[in-house]
C-alpha positions as CSV (number, residue, x, y, z in Angstrom):
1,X,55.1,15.4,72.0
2,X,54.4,18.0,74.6
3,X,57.5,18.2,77.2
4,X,57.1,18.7,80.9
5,X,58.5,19.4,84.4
6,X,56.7,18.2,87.2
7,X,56.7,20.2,90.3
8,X,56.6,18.2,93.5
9,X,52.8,19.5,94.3
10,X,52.0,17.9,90.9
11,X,53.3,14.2,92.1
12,X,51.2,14.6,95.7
13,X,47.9,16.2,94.4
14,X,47.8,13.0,91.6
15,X,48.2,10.8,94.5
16,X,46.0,12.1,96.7
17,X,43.2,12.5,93.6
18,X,43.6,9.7,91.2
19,X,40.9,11.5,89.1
20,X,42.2,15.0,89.5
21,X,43.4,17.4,87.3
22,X,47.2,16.5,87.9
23,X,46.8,12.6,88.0
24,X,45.2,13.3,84.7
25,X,48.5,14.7,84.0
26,X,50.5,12.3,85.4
27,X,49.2,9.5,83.3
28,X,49.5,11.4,80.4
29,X,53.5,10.6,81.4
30,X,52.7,7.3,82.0
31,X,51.2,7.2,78.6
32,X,54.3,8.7,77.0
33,X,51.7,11.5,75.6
34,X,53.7,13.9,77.4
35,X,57.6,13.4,77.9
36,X,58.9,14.2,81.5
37,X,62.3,16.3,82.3
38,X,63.6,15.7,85.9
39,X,67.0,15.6,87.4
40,X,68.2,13.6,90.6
41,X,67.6,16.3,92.9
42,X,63.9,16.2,91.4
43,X,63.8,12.4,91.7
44,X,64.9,12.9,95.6
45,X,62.5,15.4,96.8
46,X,59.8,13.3,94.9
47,X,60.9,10.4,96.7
48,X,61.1,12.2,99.9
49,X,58.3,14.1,100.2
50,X,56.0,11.0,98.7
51,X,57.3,9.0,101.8
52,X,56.8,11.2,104.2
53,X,54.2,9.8,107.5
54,X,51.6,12.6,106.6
55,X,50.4,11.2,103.5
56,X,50.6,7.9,104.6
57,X,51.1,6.7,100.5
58,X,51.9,3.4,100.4
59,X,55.2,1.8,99.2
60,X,53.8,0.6,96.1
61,X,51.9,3.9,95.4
62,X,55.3,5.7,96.1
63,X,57.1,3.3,93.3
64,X,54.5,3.9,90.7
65,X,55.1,7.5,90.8
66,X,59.1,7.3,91.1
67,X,59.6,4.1,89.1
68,X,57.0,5.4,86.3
69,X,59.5,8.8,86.1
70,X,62.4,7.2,85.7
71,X,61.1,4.5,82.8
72,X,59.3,7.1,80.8
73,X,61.3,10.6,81.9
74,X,64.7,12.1,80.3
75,X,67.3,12.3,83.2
76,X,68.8,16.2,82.6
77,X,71.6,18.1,84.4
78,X,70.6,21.4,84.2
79,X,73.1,25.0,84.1
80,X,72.0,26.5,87.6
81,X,70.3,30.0,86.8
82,X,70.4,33.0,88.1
83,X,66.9,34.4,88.2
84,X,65.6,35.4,91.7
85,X,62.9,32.9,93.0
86,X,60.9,33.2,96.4
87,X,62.3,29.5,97.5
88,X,65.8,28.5,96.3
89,X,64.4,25.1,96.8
90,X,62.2,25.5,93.5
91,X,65.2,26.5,91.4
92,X,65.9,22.7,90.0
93,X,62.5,22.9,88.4
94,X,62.5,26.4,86.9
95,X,66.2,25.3,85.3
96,X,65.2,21.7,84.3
97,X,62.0,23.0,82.2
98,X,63.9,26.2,81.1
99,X,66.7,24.1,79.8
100,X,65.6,21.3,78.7
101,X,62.4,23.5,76.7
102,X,59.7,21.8,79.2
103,X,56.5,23.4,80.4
104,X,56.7,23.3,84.1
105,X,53.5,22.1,85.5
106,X,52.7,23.7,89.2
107,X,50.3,24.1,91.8
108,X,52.3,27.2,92.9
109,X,52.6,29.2,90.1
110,X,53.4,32.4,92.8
111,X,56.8,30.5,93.3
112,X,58.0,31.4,89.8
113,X,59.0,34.4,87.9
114,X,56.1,35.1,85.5
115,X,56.9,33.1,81.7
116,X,55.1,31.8,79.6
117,X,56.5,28.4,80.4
118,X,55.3,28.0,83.9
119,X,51.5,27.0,84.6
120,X,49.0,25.5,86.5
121,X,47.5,22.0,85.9
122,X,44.4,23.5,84.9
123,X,45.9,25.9,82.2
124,X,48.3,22.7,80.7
125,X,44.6,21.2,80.1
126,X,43.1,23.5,78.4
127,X,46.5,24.5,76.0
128,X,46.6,20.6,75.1
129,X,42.6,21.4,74.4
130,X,43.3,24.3,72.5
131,X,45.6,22.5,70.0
132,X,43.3,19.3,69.4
């Protein structure tokens, strides 16, 4: 089973598109055909940024997301890294999917040192394609 990190652009852009590329992601989780890695700083900024007034998500929508994480994902506490990112705020994803072995799924792939590891929703597609 692949393993993933979900960046916080991931969670919005499925719930803004239900038939996007990231949704299409997202119920791969929910299908337990890919396993999530978060933490509880992960799980906060999901929550918070899914309620914020701008997006106007309902409370339901909102607890699919977060409740469907927390069923289905493995709760980590990752070793804080040292490698220089652009936004210290991204750091808890870069060291949840480096330690834990995760791919870490992101719309912002500029916010990230340049591995392997760390791609776009678009390139997780078509590596999953690849190995069918």
């Amino acid at each position: 089973m692949m393993k993933v990190t979900i960046d916080t652009n991931i969670i919005v852009s499925a719930a803004l598109s239900p038939l996007g590329k990231s949704a299409q992601i997202m119920n791969m989780v929910f299908d337990r055909k890919a396993r999530v890695y978060y933490n509880a700083e992960i799980l906060a900024e999901y929550e918070d940024v899914l309620s914020r007034p701008r997006f106007n998500f309902s409370t339901e929508k909102q607890n699919t997301f977060i409740e469907g994480i927390k069923r289905v994902g493995v709760l980590i506490e990752p070793t804080v890294s040292s490698m220089p990112l652009p936004d210290e705020t991204d750091r808890i994803f870069y060291d949840t999917a480096k330690e834990s072995g995760a791919l870490l799924i992101t719309g912002n792939i500029k916010h990230y040192p340049h591995e392997e590891f760390v791609m776009t929703p678009a390139n997780f597609l078509m590596l999953l394609d690849n190995e069918s």
